[in-house]
N, C-alpha and C positions, 0 to 999 in steps of 0.2 A: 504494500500500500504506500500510498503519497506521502513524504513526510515535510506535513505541510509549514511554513513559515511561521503561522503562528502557535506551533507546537514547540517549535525551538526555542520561542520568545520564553513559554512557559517553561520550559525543560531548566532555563536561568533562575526560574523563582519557585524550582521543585521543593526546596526546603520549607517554604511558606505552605505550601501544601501537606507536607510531610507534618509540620508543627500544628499545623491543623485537622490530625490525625485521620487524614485519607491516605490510602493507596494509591502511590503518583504513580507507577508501572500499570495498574487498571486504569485507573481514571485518562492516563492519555492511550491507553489503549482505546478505550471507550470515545476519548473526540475525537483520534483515529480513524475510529469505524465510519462516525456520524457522518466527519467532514468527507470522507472518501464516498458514503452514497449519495451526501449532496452533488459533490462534482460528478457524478456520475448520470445523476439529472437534468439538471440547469447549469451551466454555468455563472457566473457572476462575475462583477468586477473586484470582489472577496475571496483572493486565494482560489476563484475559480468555484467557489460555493452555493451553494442553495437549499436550502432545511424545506421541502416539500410540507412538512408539519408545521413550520410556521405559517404554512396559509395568509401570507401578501397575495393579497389583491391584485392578478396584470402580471406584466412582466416585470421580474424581479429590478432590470437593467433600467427600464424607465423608472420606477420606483428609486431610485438611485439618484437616476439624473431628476428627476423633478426638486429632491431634497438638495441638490446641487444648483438649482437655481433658485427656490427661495432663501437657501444658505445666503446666498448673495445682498440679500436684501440687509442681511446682519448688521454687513461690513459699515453699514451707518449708524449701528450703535457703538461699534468698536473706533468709528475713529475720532469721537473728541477727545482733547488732552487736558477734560477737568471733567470735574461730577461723576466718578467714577463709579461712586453707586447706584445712582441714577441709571447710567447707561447699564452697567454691567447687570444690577439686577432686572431690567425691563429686557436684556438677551437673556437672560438664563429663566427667567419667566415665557418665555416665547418657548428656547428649546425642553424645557422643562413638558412646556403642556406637547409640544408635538411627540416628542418623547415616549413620555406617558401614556397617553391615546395609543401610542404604534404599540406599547407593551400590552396594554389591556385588550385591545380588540386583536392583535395579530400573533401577540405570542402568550396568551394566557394558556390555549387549549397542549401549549407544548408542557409548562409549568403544573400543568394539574394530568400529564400524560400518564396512563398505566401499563402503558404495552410495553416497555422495556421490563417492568418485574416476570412478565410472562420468562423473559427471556436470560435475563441477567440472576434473578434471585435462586433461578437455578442452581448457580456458576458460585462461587468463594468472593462475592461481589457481597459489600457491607453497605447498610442504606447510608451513609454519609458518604462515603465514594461517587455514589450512584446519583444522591441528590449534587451534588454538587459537578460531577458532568454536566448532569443536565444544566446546571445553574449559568456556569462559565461556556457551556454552548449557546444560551440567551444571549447571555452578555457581550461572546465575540460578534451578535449580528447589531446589536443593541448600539456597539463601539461603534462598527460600521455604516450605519444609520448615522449615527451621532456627530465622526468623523467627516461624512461626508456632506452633514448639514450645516456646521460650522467649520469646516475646512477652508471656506474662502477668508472669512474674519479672522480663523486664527492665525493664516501666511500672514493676513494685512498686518496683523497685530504685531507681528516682528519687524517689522520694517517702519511702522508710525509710533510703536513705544517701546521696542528694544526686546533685550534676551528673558529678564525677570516677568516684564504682561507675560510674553510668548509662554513661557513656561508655569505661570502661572494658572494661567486661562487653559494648558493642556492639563493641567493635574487637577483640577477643577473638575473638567469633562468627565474625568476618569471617576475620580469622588461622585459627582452626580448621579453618572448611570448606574455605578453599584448603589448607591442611597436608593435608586429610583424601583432597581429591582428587587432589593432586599425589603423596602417598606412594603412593596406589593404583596410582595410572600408571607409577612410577617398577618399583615392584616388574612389572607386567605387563610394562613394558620388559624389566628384567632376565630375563623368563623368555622373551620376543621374542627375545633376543639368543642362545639356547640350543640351541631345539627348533625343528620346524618341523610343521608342517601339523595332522593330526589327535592328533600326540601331546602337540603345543605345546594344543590345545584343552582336551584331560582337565586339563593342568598348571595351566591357568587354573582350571580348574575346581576343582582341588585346594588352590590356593592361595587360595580365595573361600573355601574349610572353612576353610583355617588361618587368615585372618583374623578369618573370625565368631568363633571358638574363642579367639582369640587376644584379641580387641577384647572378649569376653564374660569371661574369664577377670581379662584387664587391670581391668575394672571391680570383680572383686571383691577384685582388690589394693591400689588403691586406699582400701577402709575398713579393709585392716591398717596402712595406714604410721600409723597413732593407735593410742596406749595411753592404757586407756581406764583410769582410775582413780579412786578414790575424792575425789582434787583437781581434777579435769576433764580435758579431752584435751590431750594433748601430741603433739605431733609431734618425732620423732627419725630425725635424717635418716639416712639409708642409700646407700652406692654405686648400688643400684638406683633407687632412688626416681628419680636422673635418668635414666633409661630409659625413666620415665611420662606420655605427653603431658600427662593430666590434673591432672598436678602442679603442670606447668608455668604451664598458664593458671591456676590455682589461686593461685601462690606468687605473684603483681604485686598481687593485693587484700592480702593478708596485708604487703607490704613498702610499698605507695603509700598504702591505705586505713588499715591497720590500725596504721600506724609503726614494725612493728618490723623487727629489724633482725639480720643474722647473712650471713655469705659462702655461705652453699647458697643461701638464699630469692633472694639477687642472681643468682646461676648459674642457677636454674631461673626466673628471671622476664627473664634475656638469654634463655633456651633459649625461651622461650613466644614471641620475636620473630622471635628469631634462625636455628629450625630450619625455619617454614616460609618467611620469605625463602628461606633458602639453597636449599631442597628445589626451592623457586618456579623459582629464579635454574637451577638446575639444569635441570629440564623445560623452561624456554625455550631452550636451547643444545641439547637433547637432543630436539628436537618434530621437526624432519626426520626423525632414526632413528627416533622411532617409528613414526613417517606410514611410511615405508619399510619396516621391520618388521611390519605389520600385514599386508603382502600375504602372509605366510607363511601366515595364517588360512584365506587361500582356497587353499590346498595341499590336496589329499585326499593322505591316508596310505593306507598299507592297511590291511585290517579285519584284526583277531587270528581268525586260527582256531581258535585254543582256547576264546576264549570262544564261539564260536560253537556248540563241540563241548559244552560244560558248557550253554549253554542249551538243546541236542536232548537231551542227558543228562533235565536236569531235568524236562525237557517229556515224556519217554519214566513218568517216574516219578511222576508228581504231575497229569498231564491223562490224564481218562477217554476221550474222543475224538479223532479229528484234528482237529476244527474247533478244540476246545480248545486241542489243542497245537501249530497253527498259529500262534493268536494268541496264543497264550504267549512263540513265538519272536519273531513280528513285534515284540511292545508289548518284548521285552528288548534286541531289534536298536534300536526305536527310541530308546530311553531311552539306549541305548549312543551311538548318533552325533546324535540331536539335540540340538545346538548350546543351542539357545533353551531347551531343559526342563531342561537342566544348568545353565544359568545362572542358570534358575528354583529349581531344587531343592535345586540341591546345597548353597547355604549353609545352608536350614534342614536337612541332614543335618550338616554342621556345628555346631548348634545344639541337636540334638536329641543330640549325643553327650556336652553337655558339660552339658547342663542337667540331668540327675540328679546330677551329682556337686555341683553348685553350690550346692544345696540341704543337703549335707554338709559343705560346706567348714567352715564353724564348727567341727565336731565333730572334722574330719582336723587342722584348723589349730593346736588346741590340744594336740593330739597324745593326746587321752582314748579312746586306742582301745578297752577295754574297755566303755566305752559306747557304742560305736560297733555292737561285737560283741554286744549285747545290744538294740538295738534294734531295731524294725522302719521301720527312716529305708531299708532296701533297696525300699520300695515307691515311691520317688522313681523308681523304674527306668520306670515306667508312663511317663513325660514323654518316651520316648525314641521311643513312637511318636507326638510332635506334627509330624512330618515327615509322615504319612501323609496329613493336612488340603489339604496343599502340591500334593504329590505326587500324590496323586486328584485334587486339582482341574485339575493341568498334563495329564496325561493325554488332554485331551481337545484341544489344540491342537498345533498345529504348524508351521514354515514350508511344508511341503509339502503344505497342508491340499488345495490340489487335485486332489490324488491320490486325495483319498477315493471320487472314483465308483467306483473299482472293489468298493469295499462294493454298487451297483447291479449290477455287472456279473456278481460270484462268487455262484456259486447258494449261498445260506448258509438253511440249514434254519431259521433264525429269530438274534436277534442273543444268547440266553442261554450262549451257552457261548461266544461273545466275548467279552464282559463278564468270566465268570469265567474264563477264560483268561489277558486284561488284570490284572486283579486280583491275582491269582497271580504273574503274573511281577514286580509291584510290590512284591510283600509278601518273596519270594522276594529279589530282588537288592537291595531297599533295606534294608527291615526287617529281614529276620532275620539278615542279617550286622551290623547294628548292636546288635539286640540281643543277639547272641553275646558280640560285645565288649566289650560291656557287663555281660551277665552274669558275665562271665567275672571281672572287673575289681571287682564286687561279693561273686561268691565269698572272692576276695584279705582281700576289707575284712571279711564278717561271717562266712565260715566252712562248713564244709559244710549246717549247721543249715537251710538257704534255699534247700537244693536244689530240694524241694517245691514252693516259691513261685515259683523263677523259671520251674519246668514250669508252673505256674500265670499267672506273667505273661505266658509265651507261648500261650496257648491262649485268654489274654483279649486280649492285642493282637492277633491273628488274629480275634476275635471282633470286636474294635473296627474290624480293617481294612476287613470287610464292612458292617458301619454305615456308616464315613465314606461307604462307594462309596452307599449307599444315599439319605443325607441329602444329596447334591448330586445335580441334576439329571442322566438319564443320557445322555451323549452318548459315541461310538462314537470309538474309541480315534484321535488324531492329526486329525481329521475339521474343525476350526475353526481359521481364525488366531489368532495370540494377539493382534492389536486388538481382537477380539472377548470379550477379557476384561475386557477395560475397560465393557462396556456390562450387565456381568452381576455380578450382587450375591448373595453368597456370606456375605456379615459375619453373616446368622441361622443358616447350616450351622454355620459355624468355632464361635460361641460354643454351639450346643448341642454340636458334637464335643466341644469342651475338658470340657462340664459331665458329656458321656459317659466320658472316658474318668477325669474324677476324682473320676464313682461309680462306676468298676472298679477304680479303687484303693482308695475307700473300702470297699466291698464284699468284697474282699480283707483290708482291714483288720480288721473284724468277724469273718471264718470267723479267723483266725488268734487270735480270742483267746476260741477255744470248742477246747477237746481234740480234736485228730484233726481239727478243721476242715480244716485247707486240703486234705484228702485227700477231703472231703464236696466242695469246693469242687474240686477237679482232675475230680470227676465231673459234677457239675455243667455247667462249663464245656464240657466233652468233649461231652455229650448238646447243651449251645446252639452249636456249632460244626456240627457233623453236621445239627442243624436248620437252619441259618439260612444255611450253606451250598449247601443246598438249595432252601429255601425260597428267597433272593434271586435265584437264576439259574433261576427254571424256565422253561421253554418255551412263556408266554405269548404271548409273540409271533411265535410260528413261522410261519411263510409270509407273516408281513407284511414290508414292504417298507418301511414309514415312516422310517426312516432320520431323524430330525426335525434330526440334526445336520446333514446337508450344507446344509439350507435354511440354517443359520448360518454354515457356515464357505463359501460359495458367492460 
């Protein structure tokens, strides 16, 4: 096998390994193994790498390059030569939340993987060996990401403020992504130690929203610890403020580069060292329990019969036939217990709750609510269905994708009221309980005046749900693996969805500033819904049998 570069790098700090009582002859035997079936699949611009189980979206190489041109964007927090906390903590609150997001939705399902004990616990292989392969295989894609998204700012960085930033700002990176991946673990331990089986699964689940939500919110806290003034920024510390990673790494340029000096910037540039050693030193003492803890995962619970009874509810009221509301129920059964589409989705449902309000914060933060109440900033609501991009495109895979012959086996009069079956149960249990919430939560802020318009937002995100399904490729609901997402390129759907859905808020925006529009526009709306409805599930394919998905998920 390959003895890949960054195996050597490790082979210099086996002792650290060794001190941390793992088997360094397994353990690199073991990334060994991993990194040589990656290269054996994909290649990459990583040592020629690709973790198929990490399940990146696309091709891996775009996914690379795209982090490489927003990296670019950085290079404008890194090049002033003052307010060093200012800049530095609003980049490391940027890469922080991008970060974050790429670990929970893209590399969780490897973090809570069980298929290596089939194989390994076999073998004179100890679960802290084990855990911790796995850990430092996260972490080399983790780097890589990382690397390749601050790679332009950190060259700049060498060249506009010397050899101490440069190296500063790379030992940061490094500190960061272990802080980032260890806090993740530690938290998924804690909720391991609680629950068990299928209910400990949703818990996960729900805890990947609270952190998008949490990691997206944190960043816009971030550009308040600055008052901004007519003499330039200041910063004025606050009890919270050390609560903010991004401070942290922030406050050691401000005290080492920048000279200055005060008992908080010390405190939060120990914390920038000091929380994830500590966090580190913890997960190493704690890797058995969770190797041990994991097995809870393959626990089956049992299914809620309620929700089962609110999905034939639904299905009874909203599908015109049984084939429809067969598969109304199957795609809400499925989205309920499959593992891999909640891991997939549910952060961007996390994301998509919190990103209309985000876009407000200014206005709530200042506390000017009277222009808040007179604005139309409620059409920010539209952003709530970017979830539905996600979520349409997950649809179509599955671990169970072998299941799908039985789409050859069931006499199905053709596949259009499959589709709008699928469709519906997605729009139903994803969307419009988020936009309720939201609604709901916008009423609060501008008043009953926007009643009109939120009937109107929903009748245009319902409109939109049908597009997204239409601008991606049709495949038959659960029918593919999800490796089979990695070979399929979707980056021309997602940017025209985005540019769809904010000419429906633009769109929106114009009837509301003509008299009695949004009521021209509630009609409007209502007639393209009832057409397009229609129009995208007809019975074109009825007695055909082409099934084009199973030839991919097969």
């Amino acid at each position: 096998m390959r003895d890949f570069f960054v195996l050597k790098l490790l082979d210099r700090m086996q002792w650290i390994f060794k001190a941390l009582g793992a088997d360094y002859a397994v353990l690199r035997r073991i990334l060994q193994v991993k990194l040589t079936m990656d290269g054996r699949r994909t290649p990459t611009i990583f040592s020629g790498t690709q973790e198929p189980k990490l399940n990146m979206e696309g091709s891996p190489f775009r996914v690379q390059w795209l982090y490489l041109l927003l990296g670019l964007m950085l290079i404008a927090l890194v090049a002033p030569a003052d307010n060093y906390i200012l800049t530095m903590s609003l980049m490391f609150s940027i890469v922080m939340f991008m970060i974050t997001t790429t670990l929970i939705s893209d590399f969780s399902t490897v973090m809570l993987d069980l298929r290596d004990k089939n194989i390994l616990f076999s073998k004179p292989v100890d679960r802290r060996t084990l855990n911790m392969a796995k850990s430092i295989h996260i972490l080399i894609y983790l780097l890589t990401l990382t690397l390749t998204f601050t790679g332009p700012s950190l060259l700049f960085s060498l060249f506009r403020h010397g050899a101490l930033f440069f190296f500063l700002y790379a030992a940061e990176i490094i500190l960061m992504d272990g802080f980032i991946l260890v806090f993740t673990a530690l938290v998924y331990l804690l909720i391991l130690r609680f629950f068990d089986g299928e209910k400990l699964k949703d818990i996960i689940n729900y805890v990947q929203i609270i952190l998008s939500v949490g990691v997206t919110v944190g960043a816009q806290l971030v550009s308040r610890l600055f008052n901004i003034t007519e003499f330039g920024l200041n910063f004025t510390p606050a009890w919270w403020h050390f609560a903010l990673p991004p401070v942290w790494f922030g406050a050691p340029f401000e005290l080492l580069v920048g000279g200055a000096e005060g008992r908080h910037l010390t405190i939060l540039a120990v914390l920038a060292l000091a929380a994830p050693v500590v966090l580190f030193a913890a997960y190493i003492r704690l890797m058995p329990l969770f190797e041990r803890s994991l097995q809870k995962l393959a626990e089956q619970g049992a299914s809620g019969q309620g929700t089962g009874r609110i999905a034939r509810r639904l299905s009874e009221i909203t599908c015109r036939n049984k084939v429809e509301a067969m598969f109304f129920r199957f795609t809400w059964s499925m989205m309920k217990h499959e593992r891999e589409f909640k891991l997939r989705v549910y952060p961007t449902v996390g994301l998509s709750l919190v990103l209309p309000f985000i876009f407000i914060f200014n206005q709530v933060w200042s506390g000017d609510m009277a222009a808040i109440r007179g604005s139309r900033s409620f059409l920010f609501i539209y952003y709530s269905a970017l979830l539905m991009m996600t979520a349409v495109q997950m649809l179509r895979y599955s671990t169970s994708y072998k299941g799908a012959w039985i789409y050859k086996v069931i006499p199905l009069p053709g596949t259009a009221m499959v589709y709008r079956g699928m469709l519906k149960a997605v729009v139903l249990k994803l969307l419009v309980p988020l936009f309720t919430l939201e609604a709901a939560v916008f009423l609060g802020l501008f008043g009953s005046r926007i009643i009109a318009d939120m009937a109107a937002v929903l009748l245009a995100l319902l409109l939109y749900s049908v597009l997204c399904f239409l601008l991606f490729p049709r495949a038959l609901p659960f029918s593919e693996k999800y490796e089979a997402a990695r070979r399929k390129e979707f980056t021309g759907s997602a940017f025209v969805q985005l540019f769809v859905l904010a000419g429906l808020a633009g769109i929106h925006y114009v009837f509301t500033l003509i008299p009695a529009g949004i009521y021209i526009y509630l009609v409007i709306l209502a007639a393209a819904n009832t057409w397009i409805w229609h129009r995208a599930f007809l019975p074109e394919d009825s007695g055909s049998s082409r099934l084009p998905t199973l030839r991919a998920g097969g």
